[in-house]
C-alpha positions in Angstrom: -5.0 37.8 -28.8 -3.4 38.9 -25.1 -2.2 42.3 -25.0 -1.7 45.3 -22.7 -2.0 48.7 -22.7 -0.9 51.5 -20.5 -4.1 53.1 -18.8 -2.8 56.3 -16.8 -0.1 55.2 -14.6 -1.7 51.9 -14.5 -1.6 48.7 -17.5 -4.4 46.9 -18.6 -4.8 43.3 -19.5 -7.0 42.6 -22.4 -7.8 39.5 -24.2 -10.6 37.7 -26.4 -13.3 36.2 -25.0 -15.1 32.3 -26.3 -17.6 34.1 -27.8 -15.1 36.5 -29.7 -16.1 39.4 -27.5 -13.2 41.4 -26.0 -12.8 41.8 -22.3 -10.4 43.9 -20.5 -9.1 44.4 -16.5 -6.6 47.1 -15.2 -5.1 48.0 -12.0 -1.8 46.1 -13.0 1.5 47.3 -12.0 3.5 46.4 -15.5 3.2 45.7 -18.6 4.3 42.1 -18.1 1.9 41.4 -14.5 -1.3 42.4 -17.1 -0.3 40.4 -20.3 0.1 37.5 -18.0 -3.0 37.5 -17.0 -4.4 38.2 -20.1 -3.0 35.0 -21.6 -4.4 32.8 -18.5 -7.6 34.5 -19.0 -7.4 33.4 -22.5 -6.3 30.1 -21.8 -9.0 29.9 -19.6 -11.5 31.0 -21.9 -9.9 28.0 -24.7 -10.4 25.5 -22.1 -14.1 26.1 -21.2 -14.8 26.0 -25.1 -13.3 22.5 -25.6 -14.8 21.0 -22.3 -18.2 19.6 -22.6 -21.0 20.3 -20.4 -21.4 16.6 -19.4 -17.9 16.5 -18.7 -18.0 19.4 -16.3 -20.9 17.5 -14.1 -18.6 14.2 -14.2 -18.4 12.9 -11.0 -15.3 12.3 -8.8 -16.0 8.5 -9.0 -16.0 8.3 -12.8 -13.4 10.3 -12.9 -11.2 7.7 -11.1 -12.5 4.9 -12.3 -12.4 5.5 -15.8 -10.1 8.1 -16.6 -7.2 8.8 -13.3 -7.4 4.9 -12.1 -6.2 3.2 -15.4 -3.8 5.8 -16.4 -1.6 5.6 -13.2 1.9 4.2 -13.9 2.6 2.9 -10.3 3.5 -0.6 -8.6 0.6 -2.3 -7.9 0.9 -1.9 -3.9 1.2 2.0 -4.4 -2.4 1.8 -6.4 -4.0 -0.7 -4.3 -3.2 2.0 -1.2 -4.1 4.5 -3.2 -7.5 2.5 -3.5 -7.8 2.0 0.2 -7.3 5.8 0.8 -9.6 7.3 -1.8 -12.9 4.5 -0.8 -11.8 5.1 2.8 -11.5 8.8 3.1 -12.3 11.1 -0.5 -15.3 9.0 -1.8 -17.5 9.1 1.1 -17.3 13.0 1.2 -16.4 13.7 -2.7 -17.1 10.8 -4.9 -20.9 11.4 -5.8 -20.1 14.9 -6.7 -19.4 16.5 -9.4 -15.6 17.8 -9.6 -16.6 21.3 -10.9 -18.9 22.0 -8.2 -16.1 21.3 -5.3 -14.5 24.2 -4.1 -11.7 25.3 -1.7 -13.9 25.8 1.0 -15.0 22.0 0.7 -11.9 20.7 1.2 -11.0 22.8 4.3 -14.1 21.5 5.8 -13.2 18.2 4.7 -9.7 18.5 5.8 -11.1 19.5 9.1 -13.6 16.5 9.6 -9.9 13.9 8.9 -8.5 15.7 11.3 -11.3 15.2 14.3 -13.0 12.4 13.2 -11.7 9.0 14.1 -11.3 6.5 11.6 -12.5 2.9 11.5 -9.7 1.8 13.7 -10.9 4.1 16.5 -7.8 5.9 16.0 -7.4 9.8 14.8 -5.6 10.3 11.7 -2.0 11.5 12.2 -1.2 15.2 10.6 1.0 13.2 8.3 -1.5 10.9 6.7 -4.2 13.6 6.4 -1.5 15.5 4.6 -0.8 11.9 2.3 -4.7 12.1 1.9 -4.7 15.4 0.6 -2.3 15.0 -1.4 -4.1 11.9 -2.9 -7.4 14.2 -3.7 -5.2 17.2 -5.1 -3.7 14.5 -7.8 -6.9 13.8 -8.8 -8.3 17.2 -9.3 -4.8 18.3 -10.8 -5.3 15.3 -13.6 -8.5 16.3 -13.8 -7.4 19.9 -14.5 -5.2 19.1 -16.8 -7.2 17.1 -19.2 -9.9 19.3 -19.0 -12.6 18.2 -16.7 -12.6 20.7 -14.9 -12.1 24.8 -15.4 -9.9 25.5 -12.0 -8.5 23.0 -9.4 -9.2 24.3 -6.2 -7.1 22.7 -4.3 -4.6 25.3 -5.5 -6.3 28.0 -2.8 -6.0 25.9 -0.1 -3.7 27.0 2.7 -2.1 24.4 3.9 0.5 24.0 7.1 3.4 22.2 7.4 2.7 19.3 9.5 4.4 18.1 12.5 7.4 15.7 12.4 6.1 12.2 13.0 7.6 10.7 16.1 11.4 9.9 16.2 12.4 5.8 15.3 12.6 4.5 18.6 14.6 0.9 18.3 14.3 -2.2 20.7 16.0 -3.4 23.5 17.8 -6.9 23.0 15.9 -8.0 26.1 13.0 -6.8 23.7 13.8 -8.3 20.9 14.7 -11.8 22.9 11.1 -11.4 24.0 9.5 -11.1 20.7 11.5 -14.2 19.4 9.9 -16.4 22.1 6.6 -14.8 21.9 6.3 -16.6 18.2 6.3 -20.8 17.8 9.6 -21.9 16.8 8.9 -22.6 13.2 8.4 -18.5 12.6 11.2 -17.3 15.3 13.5 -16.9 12.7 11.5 -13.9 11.3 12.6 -12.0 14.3 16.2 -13.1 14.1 16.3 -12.7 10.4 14.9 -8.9 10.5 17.2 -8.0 13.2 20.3 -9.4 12.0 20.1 -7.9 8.4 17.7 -4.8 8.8 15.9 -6.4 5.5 12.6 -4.8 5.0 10.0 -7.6 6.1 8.9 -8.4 2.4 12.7 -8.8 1.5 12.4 -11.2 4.6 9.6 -13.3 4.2 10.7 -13.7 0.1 14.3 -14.9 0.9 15.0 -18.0 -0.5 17.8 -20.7 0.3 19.4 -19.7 -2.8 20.1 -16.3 -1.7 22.2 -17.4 1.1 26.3 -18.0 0.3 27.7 -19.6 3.6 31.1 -19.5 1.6 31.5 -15.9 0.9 29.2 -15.0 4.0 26.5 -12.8 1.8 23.5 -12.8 1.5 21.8 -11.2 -2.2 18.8 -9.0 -2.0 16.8 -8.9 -5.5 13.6 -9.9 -4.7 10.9 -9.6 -1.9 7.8 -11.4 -1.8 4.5 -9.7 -2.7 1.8 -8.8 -0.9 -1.0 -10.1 -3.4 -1.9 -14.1 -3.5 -1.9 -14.0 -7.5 2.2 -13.8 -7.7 5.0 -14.8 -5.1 7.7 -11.9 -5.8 7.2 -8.2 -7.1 8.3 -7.8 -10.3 11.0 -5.5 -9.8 12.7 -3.4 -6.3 12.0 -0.3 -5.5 14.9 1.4 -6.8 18.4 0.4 -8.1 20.0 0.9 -4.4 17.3 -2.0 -3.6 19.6 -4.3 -5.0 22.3 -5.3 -3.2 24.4 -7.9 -1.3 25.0 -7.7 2.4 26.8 -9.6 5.4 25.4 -12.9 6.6 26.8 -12.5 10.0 27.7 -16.3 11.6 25.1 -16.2 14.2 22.4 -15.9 11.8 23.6 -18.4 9.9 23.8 -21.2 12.5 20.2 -20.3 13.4 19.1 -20.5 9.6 20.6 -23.6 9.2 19.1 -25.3 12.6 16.0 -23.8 11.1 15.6 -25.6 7.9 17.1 -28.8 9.9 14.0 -28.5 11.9 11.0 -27.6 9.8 12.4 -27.7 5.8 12.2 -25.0 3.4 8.8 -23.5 2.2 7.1 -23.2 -1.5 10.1 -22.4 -3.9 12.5 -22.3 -1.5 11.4 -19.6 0.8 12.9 -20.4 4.5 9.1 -19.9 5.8 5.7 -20.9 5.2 2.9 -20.5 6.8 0.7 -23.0 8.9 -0.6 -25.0 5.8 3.2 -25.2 4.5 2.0 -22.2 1.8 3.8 -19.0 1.2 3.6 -16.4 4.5 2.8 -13.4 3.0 2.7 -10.0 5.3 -0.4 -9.5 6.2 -0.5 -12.7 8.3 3.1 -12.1 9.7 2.4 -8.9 10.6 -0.3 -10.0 12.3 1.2 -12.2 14.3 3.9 -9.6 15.3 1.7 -7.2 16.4 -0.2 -10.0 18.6 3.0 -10.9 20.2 4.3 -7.0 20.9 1.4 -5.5 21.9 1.9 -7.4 25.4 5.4 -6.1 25.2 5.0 -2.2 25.5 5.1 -2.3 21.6 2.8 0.7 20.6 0.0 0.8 17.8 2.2 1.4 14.4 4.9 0.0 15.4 5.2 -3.1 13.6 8.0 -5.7 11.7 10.0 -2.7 10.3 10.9 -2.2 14.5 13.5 -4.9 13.7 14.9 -2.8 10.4 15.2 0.3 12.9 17.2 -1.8 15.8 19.6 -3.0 13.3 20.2 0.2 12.8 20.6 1.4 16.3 22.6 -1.4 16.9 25.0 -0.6 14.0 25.4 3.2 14.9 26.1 2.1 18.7 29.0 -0.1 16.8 30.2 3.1 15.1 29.5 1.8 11.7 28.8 5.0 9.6 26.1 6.5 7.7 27.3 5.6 4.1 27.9 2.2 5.0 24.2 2.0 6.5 23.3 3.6 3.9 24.3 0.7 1.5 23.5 -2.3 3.9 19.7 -0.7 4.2 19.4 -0.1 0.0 18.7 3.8 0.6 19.0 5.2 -2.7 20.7 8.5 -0.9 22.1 9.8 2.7 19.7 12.2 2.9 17.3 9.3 3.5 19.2 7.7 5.9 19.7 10.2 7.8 16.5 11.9 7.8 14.9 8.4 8.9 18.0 7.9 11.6 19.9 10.9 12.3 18.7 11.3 15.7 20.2 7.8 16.9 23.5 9.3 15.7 25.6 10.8 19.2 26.1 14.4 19.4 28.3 14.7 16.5 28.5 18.3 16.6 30.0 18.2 20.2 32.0 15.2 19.8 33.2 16.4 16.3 34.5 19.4 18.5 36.0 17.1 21.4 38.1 15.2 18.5 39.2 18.9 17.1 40.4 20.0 20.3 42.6 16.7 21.2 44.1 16.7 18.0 45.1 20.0 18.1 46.4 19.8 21.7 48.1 16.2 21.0 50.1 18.2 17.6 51.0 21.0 19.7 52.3 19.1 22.5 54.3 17.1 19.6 55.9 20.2 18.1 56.7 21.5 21.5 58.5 18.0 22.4 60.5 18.1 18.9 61.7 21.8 19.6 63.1 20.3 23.5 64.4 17.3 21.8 66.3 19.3 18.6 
């Protein structure tokens, strides 16, 4: 059992070894430092007595195959990127290893080859997705922790900065967004109209269906999007509760919808696109045909279909919508999201917010003063 005891000025932690020999450390300040770790040290000791030696010299790739891959309770996007990152970036340098032998100093160096190396797209990682990455291997080794596998996770030692703020959303121009519309055949112009006159995300684009659009009432209802895997047409279920929602159909989009479907018909289940064969368009095509078209345009590597969400957005706070109503059109489950993505488009709010406080205090003076003379 954990206990202390007061050595001198100093406590000692003791506790019971596996093999039921007793073990003691001092040098602790209180009583409460030392039987802390005295009950980690026990713990500890528990834990290498349950674990079996061939579980110890498991490798990282059984590991996730067997035991972290099937038990992850995710949408099946978030696992098959997942699966990209760890085959792309964690199994060439970790997977043939065994997860007890890898220690911090592995994953510095590690950490330090994402950050110089360039990746198969002849492109350095950003800070932020060798952060994502990391992240990614310390789940791992924290599951593998947890049930056992291994004694310690090291990733716990490493020091890790705060990385740099990704660059700011910068929207289109009109001009822009004219140009990208032409840049397409007409049967897939819409896209671009679509995107920019709703902010959808581009999956809750491509999966929008006839039935989704009310002329009357001059809504349209968000509940679906189309997936991004050929075995099913729409994701099971939104991303949150927010997700779901009904928004505008603004009059221009809906003559140029309806000359749309005049023109080339309605796709597979009623989607207003489809691709060349007349099947369903899924994302990785359209994306690839956006970033063929913008690339001519200025547009830079990364920025892809969501440009259009982010110049809806511009164009709304230039219209002095506010936040909490761009917050519902977009389906943010919070502010703080909308503002972290899109603060920065807001004007100086602080200034003008001090502007406004010194008019209306001047106008109400003024007022009073001009009652008093009039009483």
């Amino acid at each position: 059992m954990a206990y202390a005891r007061l050595r001198g000025k100093k406590w000692s932690a003791r506790w019971t070894t596996r093999l039921g020999l007793p073990a003691e450390k001092g040098g602790f300040s209180s009583k409460k430092e030392a039987i802390i770790f005295a009950e980690e040290q026990e713990a500890l000791e528990r834990r290498e007595k349950l674990t079996r030696p061939s579980e110890l010299n498991m490798s990282m790739n059984f590991y996730v195959e067997n035991h972290w891959g099937p038990s992850l309770d995710v949408a099946k996007q978030t696992k098959h990127d997942y699966q990209l990152q760890y085959n792309s970036h964690i199994a060439p340098y970790f997977g043939n290893r065994s997860m007890a032998s890898i220690k911090p100093e592995d994953i510095q160096k590690w950490r330090v080859e994402l950050k110089t190396k360039p990746a198969t797209t002849g492109y350095q990682l950003s800070a932020n997705t060798v952060e994502k990455i990391t992240n990614l291997l310390g789940a791992i080794l924290k599951d593998a922790h947890a049930n056992d596998r291994i004694h310690q996770n090291p990733m716990l030692k490493i020091k890790r900065k705060k990385p740099k703020q990704e660059r700011k959303v910068v929207p289109l121009s009109l001009e822009t967004v004219q140009k990208l519309a032409a840049g397409f055949a007409p049967r897939w112009q819409i896209l671009i109209w679509i995107g920019f006159f709703t902010g959808l995300r581009p999956s809750e684009v491509l999966g929008l269906t006839w039935d989704r659009l009310d002329f009357e009432n001059q809504t349209i209802k968000v509940d679906r999007q189309l997936s991004r895997f050929s075995d099913k047409i729409f994701e099971d279920h939104l991303k949150t509760a927010k997700t779901y929602r009904t928004i505008p159909f603004p009059v221009g989009l809906q003559t140029l919808i309806t000359d749309h479907v005049n023109r080339f018909g309605l796709g597979p289940h009623g989607l207003l696109m489809q691709n060349r064969s007349g099947k369903i368009w899924r994302y990785k095509d359209a994306g690839a045909m956006f970033r063929e078209v913008a690339r001519p345009l200025g547009l830079e590597k990364g920025d892809g279909l969501h440009q259009l969400r982010h110049t809806f957005v511009s164009v709304l706070i230039n219209l002095n919508v506010n936040a909490k109503q761009i917050q519902e059109w977009l389906g943010h489950e919070s502010i703080l999201e909308t503002m972290d993505r899109y603060g920065h488009l807001f004007p100086n709010s602080l200034m003008q917010a001090s502007n406004l406080l010194d008019n209306h205090v001047i106008e109400n003076l003024n007022h009073n003063q001009n009652r008093k003379m009039l009483a």
